[in-house]
MARTOR-773747 format. One record per atom (N, C-alpha, C): x negated, y, z; residue number from 0; residue in one letter; atom name. Coordinates in nm, 3 decimals, m for minus. Atoms other than C-alpha are relative to their C-alpha. Layout:
+---------+---------+---------+------+------+------+
|       u |       v |       w | resi | resn | name |
+---------+---------+---------+------+------+------+
|       X |       Y |       Z |  NUM |    A |   CA |
...
+---------+---------+---------+------+------+------+
This chain:
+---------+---------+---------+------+------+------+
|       u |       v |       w | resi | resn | name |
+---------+---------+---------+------+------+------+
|   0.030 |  m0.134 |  m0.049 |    0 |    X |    N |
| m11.841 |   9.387 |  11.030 |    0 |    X |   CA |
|  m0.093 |  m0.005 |   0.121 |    0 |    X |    C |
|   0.089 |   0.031 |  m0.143 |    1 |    X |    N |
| m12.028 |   9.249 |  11.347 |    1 |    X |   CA |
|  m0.131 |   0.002 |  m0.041 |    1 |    X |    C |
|   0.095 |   0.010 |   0.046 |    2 |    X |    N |
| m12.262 |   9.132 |  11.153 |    2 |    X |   CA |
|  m0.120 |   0.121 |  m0.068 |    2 |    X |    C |
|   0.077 |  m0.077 |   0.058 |    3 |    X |    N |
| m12.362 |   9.444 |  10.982 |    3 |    X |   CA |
|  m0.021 |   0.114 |   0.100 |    3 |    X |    C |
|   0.046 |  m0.070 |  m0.063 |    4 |    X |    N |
| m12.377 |   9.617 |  11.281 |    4 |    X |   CA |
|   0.068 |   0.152 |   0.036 |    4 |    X |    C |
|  m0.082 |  m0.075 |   0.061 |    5 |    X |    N |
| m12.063 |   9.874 |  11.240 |    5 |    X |   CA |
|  m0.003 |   0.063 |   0.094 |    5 |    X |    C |
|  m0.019 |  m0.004 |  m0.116 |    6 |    X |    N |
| m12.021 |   9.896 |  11.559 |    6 |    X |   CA |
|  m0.070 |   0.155 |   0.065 |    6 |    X |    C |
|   0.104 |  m0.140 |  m0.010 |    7 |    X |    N |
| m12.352 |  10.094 |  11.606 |    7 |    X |   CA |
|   0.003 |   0.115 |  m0.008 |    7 |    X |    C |
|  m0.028 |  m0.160 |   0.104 |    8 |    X |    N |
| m12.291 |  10.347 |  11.332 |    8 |    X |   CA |
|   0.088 |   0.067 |   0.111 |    8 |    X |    C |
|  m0.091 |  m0.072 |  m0.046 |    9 |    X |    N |
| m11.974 |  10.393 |  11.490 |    9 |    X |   CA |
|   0.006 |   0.103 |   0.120 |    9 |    X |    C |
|   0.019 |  m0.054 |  m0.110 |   10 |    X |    N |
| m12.077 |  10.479 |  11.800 |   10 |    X |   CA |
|  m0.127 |   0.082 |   0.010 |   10 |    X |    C |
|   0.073 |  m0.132 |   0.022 |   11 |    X |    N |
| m12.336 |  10.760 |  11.663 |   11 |    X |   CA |
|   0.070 |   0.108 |  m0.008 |   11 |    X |    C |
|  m0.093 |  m0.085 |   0.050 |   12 |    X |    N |
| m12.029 |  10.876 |  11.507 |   12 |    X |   CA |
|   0.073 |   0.111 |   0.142 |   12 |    X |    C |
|  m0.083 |   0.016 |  m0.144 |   13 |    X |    N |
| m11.852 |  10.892 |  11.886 |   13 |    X |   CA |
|  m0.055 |   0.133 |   0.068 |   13 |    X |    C |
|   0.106 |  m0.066 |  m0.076 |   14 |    X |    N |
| m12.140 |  11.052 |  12.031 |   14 |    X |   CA |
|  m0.007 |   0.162 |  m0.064 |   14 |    X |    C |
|  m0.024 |  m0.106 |   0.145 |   15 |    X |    N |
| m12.126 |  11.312 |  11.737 |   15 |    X |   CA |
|   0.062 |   0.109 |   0.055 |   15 |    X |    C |
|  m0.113 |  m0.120 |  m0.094 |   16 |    X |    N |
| m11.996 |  11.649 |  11.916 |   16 |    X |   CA |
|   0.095 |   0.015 |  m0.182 |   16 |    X |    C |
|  m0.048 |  m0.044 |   0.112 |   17 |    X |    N |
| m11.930 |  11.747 |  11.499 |   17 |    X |   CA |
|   0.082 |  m0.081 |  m0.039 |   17 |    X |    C |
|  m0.082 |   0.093 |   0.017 |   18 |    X |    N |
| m11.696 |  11.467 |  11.437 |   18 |    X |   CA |
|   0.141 |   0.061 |   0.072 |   18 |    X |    C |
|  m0.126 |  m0.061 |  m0.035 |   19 |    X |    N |
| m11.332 |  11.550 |  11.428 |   19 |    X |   CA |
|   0.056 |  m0.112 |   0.080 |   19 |    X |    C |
|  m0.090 |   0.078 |  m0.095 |   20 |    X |    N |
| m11.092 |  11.416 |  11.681 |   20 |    X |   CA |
|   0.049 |  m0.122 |  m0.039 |   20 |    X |    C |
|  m0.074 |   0.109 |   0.069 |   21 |    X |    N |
| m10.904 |  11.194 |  11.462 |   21 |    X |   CA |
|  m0.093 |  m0.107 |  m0.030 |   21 |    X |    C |
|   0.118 |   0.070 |   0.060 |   22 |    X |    N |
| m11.243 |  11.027 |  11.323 |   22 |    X |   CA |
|  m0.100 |  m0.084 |   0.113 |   22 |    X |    C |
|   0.038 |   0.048 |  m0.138 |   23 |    X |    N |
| m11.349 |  10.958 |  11.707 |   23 |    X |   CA |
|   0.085 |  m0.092 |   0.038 |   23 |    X |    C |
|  m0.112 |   0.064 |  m0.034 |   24 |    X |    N |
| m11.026 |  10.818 |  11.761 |   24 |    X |   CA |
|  m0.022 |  m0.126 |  m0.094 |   24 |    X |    C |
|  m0.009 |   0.146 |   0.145 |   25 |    X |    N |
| m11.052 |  10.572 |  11.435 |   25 |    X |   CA |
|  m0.172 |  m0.077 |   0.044 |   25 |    X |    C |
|   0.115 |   0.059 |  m0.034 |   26 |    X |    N |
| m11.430 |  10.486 |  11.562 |   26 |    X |   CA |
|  m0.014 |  m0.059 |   0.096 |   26 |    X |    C |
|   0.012 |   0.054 |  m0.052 |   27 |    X |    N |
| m11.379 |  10.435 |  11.889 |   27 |    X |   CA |
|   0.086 |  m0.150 |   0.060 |   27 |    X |    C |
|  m0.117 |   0.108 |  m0.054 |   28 |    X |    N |
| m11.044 |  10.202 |  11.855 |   28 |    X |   CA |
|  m0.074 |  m0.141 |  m0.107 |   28 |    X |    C |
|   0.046 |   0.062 |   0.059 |   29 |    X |    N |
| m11.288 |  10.032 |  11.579 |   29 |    X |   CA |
|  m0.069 |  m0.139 |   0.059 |   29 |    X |    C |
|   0.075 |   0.097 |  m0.041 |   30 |    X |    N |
| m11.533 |   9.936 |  11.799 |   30 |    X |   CA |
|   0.084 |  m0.099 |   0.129 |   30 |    X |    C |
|  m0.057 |   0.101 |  m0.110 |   31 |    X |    N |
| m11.296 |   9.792 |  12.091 |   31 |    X |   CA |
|   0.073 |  m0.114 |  m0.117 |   31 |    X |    C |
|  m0.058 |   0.103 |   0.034 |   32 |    X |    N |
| m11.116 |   9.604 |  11.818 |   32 |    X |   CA |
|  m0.116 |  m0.095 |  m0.026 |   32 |    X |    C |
|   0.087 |   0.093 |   0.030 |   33 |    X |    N |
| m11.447 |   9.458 |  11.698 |   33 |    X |   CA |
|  m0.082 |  m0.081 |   0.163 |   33 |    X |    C |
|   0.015 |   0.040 |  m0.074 |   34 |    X |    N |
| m11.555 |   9.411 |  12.048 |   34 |    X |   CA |
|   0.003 |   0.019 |   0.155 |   34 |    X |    C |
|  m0.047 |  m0.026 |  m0.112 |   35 |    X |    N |
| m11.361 |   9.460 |  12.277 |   35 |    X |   CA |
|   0.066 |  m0.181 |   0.086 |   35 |    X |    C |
|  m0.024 |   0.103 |  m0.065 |   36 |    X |    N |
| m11.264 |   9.095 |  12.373 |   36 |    X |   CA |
|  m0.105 |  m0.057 |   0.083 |   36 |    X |    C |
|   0.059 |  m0.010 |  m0.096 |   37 |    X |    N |
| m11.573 |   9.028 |  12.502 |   37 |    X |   CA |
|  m0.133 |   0.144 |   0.078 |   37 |    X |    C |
|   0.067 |  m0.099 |   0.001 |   38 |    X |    N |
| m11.840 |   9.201 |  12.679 |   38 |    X |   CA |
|  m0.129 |   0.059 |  m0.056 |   38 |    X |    C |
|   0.072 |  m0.046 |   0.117 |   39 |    X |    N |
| m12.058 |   9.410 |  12.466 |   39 |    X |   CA |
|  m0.080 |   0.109 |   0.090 |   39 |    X |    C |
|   0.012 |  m0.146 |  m0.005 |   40 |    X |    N |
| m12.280 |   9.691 |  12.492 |   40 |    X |   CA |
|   0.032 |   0.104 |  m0.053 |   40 |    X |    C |
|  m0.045 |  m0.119 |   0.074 |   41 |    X |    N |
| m12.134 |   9.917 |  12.237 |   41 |    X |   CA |
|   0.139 |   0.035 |   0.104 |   41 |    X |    C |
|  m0.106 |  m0.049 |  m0.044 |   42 |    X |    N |
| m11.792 |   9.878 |  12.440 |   42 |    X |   CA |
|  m0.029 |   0.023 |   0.134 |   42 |    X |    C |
|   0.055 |  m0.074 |  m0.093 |   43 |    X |    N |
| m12.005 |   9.941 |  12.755 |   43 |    X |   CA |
|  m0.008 |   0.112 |   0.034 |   43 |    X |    C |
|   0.061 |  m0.119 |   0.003 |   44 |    X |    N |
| m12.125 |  10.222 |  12.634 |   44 |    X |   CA |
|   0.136 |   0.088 |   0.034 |   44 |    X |    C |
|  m0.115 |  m0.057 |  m0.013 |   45 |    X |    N |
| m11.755 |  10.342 |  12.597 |   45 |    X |   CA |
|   0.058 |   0.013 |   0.103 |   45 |    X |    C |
|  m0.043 |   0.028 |  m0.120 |   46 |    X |    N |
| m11.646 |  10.239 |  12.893 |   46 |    X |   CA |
|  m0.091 |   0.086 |   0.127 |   46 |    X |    C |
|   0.042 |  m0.085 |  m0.111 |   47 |    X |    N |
| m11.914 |  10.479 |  13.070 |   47 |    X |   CA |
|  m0.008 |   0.145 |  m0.060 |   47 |    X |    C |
|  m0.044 |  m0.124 |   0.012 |   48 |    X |    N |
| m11.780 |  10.747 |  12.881 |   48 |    X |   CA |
|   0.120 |  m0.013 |   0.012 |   48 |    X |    C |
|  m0.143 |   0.031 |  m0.046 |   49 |    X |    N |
| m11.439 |  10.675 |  13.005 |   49 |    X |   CA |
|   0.112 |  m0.003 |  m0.077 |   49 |    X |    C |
|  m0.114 |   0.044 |   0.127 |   50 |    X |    N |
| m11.271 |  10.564 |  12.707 |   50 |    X |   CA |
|   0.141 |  m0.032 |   0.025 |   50 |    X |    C |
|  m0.093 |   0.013 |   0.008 |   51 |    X |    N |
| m11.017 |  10.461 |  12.895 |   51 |    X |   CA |
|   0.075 |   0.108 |   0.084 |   51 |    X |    C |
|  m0.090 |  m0.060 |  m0.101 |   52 |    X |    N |
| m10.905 |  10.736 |  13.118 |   52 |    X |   CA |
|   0.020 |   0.099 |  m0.162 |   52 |    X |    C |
|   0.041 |  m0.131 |   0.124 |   53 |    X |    N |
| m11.016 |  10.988 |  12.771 |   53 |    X |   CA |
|   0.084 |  m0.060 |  m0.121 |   53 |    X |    C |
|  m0.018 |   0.048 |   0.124 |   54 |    X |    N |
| m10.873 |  10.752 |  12.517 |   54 |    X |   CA |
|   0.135 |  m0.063 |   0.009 |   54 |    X |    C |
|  m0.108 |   0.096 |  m0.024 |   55 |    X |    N |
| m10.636 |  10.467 |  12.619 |   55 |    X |   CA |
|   0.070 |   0.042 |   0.056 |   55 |    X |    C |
|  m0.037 |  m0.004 |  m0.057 |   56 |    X |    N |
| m10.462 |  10.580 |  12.842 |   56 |    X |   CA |
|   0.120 |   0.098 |  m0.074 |   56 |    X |    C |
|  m0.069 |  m0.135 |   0.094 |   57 |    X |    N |
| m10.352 |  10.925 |  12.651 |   57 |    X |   CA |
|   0.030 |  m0.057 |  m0.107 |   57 |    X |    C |
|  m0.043 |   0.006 |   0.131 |   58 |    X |    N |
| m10.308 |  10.777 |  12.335 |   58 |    X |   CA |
|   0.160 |  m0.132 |  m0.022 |   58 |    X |    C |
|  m0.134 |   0.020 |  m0.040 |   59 |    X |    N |
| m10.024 |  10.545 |  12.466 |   59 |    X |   CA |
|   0.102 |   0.099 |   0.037 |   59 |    X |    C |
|  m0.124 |  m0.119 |  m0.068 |   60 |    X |    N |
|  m9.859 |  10.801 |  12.657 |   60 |    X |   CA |
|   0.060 |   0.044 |  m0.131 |   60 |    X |    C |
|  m0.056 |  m0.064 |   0.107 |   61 |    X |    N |
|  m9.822 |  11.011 |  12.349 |   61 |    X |   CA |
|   0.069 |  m0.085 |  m0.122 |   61 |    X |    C |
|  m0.064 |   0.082 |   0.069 |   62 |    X |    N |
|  m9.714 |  10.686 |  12.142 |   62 |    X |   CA |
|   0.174 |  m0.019 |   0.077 |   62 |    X |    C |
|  m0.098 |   0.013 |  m0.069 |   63 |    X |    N |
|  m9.446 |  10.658 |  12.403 |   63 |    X |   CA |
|   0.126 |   0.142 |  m0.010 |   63 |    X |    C |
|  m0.051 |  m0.106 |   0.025 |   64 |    X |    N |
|  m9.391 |  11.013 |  12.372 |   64 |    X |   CA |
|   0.076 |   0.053 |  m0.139 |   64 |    X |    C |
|  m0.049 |  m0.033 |   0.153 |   65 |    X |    N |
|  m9.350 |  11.020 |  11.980 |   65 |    X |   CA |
|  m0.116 |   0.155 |  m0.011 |   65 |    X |    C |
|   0.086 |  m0.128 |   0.055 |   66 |    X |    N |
|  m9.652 |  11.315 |  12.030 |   66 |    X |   CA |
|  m0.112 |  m0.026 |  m0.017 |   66 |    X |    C |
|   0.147 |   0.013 |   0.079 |   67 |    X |    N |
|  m9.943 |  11.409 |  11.873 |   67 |    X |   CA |
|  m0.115 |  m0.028 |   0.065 |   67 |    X |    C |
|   0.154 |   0.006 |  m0.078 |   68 |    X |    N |
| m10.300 |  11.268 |  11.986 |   68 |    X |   CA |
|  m0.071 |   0.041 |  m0.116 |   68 |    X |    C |
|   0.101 |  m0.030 |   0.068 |   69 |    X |    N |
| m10.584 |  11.408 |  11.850 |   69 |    X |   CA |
|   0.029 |   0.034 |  m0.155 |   69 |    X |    C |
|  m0.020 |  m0.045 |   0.156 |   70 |    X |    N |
| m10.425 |  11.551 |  11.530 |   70 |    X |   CA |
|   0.088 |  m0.127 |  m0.096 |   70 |    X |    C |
|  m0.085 |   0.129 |   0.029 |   71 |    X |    N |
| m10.189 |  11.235 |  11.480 |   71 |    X |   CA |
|   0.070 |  m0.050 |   0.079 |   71 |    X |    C |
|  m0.139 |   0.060 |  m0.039 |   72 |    X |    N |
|  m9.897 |  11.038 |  11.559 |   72 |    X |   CA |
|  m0.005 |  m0.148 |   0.051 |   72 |    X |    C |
|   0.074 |   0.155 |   0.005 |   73 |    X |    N |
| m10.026 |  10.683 |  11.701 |   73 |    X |   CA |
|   0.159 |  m0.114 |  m0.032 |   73 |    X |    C |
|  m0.056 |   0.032 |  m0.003 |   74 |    X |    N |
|  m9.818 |  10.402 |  11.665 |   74 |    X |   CA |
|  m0.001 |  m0.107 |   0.083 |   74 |    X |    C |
|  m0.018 |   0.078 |  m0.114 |   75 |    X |    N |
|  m9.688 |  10.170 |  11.927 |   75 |    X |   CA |
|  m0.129 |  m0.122 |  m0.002 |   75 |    X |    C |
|   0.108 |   0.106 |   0.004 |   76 |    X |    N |
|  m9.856 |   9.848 |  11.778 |   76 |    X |   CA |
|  m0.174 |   0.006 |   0.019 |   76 |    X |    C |
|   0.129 |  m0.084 |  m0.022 |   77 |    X |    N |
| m10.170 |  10.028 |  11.742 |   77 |    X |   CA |
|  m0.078 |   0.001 |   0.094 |   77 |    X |    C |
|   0.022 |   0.012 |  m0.110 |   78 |    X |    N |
| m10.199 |  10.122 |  12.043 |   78 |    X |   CA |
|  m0.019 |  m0.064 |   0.096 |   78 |    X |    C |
|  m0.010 |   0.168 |  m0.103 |   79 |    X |    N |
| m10.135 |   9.842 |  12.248 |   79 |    X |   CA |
|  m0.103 |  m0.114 |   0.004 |   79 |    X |    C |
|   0.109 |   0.080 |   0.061 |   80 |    X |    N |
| m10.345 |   9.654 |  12.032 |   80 |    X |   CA |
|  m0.142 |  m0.002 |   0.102 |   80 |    X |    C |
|   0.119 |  m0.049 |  m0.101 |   81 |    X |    N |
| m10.640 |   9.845 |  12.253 |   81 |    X |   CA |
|   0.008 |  m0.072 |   0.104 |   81 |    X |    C |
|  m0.028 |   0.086 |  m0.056 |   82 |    X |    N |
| m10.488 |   9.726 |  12.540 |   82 |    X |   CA |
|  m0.023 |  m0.172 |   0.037 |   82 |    X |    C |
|  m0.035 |   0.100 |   0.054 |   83 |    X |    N |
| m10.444 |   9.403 |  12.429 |   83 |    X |   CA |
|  m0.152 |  m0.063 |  m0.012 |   83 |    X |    C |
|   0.124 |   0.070 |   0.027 |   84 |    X |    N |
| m10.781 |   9.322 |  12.318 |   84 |    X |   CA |
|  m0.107 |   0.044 |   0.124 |   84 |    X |    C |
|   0.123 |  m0.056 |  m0.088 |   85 |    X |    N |
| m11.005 |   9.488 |  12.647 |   85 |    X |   CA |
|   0.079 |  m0.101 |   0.089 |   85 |    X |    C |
|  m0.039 |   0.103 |  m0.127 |   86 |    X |    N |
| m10.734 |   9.248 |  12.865 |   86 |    X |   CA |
|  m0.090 |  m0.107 |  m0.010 |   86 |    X |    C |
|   0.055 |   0.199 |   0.005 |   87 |    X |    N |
| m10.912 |   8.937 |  12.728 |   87 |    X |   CA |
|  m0.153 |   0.010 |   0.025 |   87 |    X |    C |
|   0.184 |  m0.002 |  m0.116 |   88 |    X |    N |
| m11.297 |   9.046 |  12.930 |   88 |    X |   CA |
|   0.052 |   0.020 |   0.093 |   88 |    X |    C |
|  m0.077 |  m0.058 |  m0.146 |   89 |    X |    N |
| m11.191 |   9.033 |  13.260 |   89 |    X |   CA |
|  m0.103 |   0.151 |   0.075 |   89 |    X |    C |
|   0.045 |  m0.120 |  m0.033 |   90 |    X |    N |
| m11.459 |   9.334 |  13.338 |   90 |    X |   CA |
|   0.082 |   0.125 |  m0.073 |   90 |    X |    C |
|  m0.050 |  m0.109 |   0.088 |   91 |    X |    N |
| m11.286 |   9.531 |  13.073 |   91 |    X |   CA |
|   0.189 |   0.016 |   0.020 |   91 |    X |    C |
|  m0.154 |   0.048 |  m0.023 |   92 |    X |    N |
| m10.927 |   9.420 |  13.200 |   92 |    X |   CA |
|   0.022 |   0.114 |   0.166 |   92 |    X |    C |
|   0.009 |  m0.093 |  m0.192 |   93 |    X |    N |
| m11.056 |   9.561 |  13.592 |   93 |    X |   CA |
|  m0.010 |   0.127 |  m0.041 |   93 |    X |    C |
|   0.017 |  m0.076 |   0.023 |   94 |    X |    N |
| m11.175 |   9.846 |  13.431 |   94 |    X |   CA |
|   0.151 |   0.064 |  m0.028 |   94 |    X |    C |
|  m0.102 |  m0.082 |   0.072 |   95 |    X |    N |
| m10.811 |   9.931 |  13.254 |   95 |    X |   CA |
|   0.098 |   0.011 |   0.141 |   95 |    X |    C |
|  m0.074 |  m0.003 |  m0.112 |   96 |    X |    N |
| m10.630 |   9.852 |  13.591 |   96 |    X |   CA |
|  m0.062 |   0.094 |   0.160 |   96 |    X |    C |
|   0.058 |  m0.086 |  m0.122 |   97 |    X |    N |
| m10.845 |  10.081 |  13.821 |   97 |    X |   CA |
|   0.057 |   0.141 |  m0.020 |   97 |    X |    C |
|  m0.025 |  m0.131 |   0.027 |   98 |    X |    N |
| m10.753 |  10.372 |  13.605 |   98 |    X |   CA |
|   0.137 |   0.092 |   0.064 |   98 |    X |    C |
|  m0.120 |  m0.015 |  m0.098 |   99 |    X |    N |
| m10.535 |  10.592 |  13.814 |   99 |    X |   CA |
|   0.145 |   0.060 |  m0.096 |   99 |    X |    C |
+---------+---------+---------+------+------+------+
């Protein structure tokens, strides 16, 4: 998927005001899984639209909560997963620990 550049698309998709919530949500947890371990520009890009105060942050809570994000029900592993994979860039690790 790196290879073909998914990443990209995805993040037209992101950018996309017409793109439903849920479909932002599945694009932008796409591209941190594809590259979110190290540092990238696609997960740059995310990261200066504040993916994690807008994204991560809320979409745990509400996993914790058992409530709905963005038109769905996340699930723990899921979630974390995000987490999980932005710890292992240490820019992307400072970034998740600044968030207030």
């Amino acid at each position: 998927l790196r290879e073909l550049q998914v990443a990209n698309v995805l993040l037209q998709l992101v950018e996309n005001c017409a793109i439903s919530e849920q479909g932002k949500s599945v694009a932008e947890s796409v591209i941190i899984f594809l590259h979110g371990e190290e540092k990238s520009s696609q997960v740059d890009i995310l990261m200066d639209r504040s993916v994690v105060t807008n994204y991560c942050i809320p979409i745990m809570a509400h996993t914790l909560k058992g409530s709905e994000f963005r038109g769905m029900f996340p699930h723990l592993l899921y979630s974390a997963k995000l987490f999980q994979v932005l710890s292992r860039c240490r820019q992307y690790a400072e970034r998740l620990v600044q968030d207030p």
